[in-house]
C-alpha atoms as a printed R data frame, in Angstrom:
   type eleno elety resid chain resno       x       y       z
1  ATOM     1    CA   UNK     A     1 132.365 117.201  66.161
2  ATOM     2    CA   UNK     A     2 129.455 119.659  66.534
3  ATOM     3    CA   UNK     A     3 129.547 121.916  69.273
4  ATOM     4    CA   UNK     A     4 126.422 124.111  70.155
5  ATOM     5    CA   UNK     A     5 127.302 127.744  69.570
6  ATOM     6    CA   UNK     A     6 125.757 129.396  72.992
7  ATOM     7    CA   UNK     A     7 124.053 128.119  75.895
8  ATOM     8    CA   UNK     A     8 120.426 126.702  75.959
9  ATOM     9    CA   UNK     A     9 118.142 128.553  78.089
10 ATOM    10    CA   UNK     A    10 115.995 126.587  80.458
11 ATOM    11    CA   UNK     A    11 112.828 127.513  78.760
12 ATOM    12    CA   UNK     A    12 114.387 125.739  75.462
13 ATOM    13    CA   UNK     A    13 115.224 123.205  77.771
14 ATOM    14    CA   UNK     A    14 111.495 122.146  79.429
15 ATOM    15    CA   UNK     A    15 110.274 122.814  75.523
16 ATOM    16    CA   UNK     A    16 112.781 119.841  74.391
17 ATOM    17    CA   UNK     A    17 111.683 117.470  77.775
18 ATOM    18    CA   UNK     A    18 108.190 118.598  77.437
19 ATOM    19    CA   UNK     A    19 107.203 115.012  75.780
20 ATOM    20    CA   UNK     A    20 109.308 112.798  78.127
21 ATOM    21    CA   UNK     A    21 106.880 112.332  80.996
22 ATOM    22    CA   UNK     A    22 105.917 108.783  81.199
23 ATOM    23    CA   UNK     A    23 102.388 108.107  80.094
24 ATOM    24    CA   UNK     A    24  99.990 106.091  82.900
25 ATOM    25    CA   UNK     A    25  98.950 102.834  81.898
26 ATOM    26    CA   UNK     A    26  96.033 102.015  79.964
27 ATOM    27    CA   UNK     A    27  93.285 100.585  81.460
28 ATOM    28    CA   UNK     A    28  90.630  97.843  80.952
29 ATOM    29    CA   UNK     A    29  87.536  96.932  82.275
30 ATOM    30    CA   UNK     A    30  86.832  92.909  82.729
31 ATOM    31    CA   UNK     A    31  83.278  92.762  81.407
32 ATOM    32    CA   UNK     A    32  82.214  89.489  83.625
33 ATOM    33    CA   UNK     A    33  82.891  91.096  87.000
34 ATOM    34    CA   UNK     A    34  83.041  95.215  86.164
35 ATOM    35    CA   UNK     A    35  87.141  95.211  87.613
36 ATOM    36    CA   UNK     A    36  89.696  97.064  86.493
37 ATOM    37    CA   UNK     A    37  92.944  96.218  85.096
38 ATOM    38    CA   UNK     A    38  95.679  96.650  82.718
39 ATOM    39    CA   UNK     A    39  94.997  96.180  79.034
40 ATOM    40    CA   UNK     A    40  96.064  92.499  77.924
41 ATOM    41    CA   UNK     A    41  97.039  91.692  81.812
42 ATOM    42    CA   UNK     A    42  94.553  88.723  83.928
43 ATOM    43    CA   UNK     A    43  93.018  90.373  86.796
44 ATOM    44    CA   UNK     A    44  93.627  89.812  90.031
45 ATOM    45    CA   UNK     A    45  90.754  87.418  89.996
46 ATOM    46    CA   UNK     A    46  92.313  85.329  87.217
47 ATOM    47    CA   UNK     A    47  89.812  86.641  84.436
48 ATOM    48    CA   UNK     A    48  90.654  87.736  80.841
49 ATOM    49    CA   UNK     A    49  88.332  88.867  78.636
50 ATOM    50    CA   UNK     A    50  85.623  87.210  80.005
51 ATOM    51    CA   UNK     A    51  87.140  83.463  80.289
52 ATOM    52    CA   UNK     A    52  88.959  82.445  84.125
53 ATOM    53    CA   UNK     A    53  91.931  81.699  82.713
54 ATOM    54    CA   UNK     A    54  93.709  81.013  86.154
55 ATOM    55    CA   UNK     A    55  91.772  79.103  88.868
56 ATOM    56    CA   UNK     A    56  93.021  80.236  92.363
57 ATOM    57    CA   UNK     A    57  92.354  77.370  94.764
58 ATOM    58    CA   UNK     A    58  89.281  78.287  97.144
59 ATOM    59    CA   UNK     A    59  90.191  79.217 101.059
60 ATOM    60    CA   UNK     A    60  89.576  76.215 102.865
61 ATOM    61    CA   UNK     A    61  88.872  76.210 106.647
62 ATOM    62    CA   UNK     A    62  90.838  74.934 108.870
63 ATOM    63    CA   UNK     A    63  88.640  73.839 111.387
């Protein structure tokens, strides 16, 4: 079984982790309405790439 010879020094040890931050998700922009969302995700509004491919029902009044 290997066994490291001597101890590895913290700067060795931030040059090994130094690629393990996460990376932030890429975004898109919707090019009907201008939002902003994640690449290959609907928008809130229900739109992907430029079709509605969810319809949210409209807010009816109650009165």
């Amino acid at each position: 079984m290997a066994v490291q010879k001597s101890r590895k020094t913290p700067s060795r040890r931030g040059m090994r982790r130094a690629h393990d931050s996460l990376a932030k998700p890429a975004l898109s922009v919707e090019p009907g309405s201008g939002e902003t969302h994640r690449r290959h995700h609907v928008s809130p509004d229900g739109w992907y790439r430029g079709k509605q491919v969810i319809r949210r029902p409209e807010a009816e009044d109650l009165d």
